[in-house]
C-alpha positions as CSV (number, residue, x, y, z in Angstrom):
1,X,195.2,-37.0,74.4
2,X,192.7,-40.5,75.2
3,X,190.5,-38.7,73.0
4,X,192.8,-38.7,70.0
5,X,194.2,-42.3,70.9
6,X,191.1,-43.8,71.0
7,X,190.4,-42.0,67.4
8,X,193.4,-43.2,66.0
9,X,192.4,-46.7,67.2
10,X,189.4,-46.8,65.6
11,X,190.9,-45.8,62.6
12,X,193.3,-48.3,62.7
13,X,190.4,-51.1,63.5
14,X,188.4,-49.9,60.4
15,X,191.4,-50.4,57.9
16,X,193.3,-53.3,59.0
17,X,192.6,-56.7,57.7
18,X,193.3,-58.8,60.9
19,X,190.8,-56.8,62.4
20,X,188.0,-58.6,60.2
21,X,189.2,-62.3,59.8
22,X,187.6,-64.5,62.8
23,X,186.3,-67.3,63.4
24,X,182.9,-66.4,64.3
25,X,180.5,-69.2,62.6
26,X,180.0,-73.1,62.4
27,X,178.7,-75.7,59.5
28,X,178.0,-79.0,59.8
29,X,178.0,-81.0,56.7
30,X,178.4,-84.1,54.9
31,X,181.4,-83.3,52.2
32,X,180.7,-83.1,48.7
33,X,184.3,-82.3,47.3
34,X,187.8,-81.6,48.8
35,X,190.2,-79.8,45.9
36,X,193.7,-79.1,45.7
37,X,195.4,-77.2,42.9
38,X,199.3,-77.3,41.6
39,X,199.7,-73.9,41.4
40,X,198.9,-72.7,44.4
41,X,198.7,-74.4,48.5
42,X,194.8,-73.5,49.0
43,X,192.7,-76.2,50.2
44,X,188.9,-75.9,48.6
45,X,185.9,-77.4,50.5
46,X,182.4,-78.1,49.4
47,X,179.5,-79.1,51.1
48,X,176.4,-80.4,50.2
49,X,174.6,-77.8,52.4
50,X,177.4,-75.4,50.9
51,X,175.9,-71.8,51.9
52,X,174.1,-69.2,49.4
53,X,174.9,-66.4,51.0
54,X,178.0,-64.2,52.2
55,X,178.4,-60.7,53.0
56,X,181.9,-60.6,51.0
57,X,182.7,-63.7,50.0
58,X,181.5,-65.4,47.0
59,X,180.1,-69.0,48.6
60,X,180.7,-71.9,45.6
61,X,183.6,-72.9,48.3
62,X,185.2,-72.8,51.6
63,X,188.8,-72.4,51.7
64,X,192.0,-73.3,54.1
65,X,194.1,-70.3,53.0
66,X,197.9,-70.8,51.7
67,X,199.4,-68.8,54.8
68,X,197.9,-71.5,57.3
69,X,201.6,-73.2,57.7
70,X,202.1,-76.2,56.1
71,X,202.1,-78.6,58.7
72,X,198.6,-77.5,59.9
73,X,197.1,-77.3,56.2
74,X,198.7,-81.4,56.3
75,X,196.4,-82.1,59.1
76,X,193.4,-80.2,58.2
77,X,193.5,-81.8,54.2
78,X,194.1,-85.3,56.4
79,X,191.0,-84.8,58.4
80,X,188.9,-83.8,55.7
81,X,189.8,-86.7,53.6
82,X,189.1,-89.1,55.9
83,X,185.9,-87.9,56.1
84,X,185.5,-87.6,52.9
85,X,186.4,-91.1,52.7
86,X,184.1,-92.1,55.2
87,X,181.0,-89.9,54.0
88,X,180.5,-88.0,58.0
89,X,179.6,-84.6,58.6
90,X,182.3,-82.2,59.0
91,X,182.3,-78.8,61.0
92,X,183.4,-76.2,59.4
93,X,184.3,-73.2,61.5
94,X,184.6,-70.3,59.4
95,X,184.2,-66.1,58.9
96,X,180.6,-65.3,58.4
97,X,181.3,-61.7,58.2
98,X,184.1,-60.7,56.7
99,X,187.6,-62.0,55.5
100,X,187.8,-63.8,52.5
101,X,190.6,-66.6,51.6
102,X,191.4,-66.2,48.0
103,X,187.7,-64.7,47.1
104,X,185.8,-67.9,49.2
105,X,184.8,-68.2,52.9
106,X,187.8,-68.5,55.0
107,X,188.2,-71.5,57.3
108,X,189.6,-71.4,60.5
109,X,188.7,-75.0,61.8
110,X,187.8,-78.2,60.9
111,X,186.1,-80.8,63.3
């Protein structure tokens, strides 16, 4: 019966999506762009050091996904623009590996 639990459970961590979206890497970088659309409540990031590369992901942004709540995506968008603003390095902490937001590399912090 652990046998066939612990099967299942692998299973289940090979198909869900959760299982893949962490926040597992860190960028520092000066901004290049911060965009916000009207038709939908993603936040795009660009850096100048913006990354090449991505297992999954395509890499022209980093994104703040619509199901942050708004009230968080309020103060993430405020601390980006001030930096923007101000021309200082960001952090970015993001998914290296695996869970895209909307296609680009999914943020999970912003320092």
């Amino acid at each position: 019966m652990k046998k066939l639990i612990l099967v299942l459970f692998g299973i289940y961590s090979l198909f869900s999506t959760d299982t893949f979206a962490q926040y597992n890497a860190n960028l520092r970088g000066v901004l290049e762009g911060v965009y916000v659309y009207t038709d939908s409540d993603h936040i795009y990031i660009k850096l100048k050091n913006q990354p090449t590369t991505h297992p999954s992901c395509k890499t022209n942004y980093f994104v703040i996904d619509a199901s942050v709540p708004l009230e968080r995506r309020q103060m993430l968008l405020s601390r980006l623009m001030a930096a923007f603003a101000m021309k200082e390095n960001v952090n970015l902490g993001y998914d290296a590996e695996g869970d895209c937001a909307n296609t680009y590399i999914r943020v999970h912090r912003v320092g």
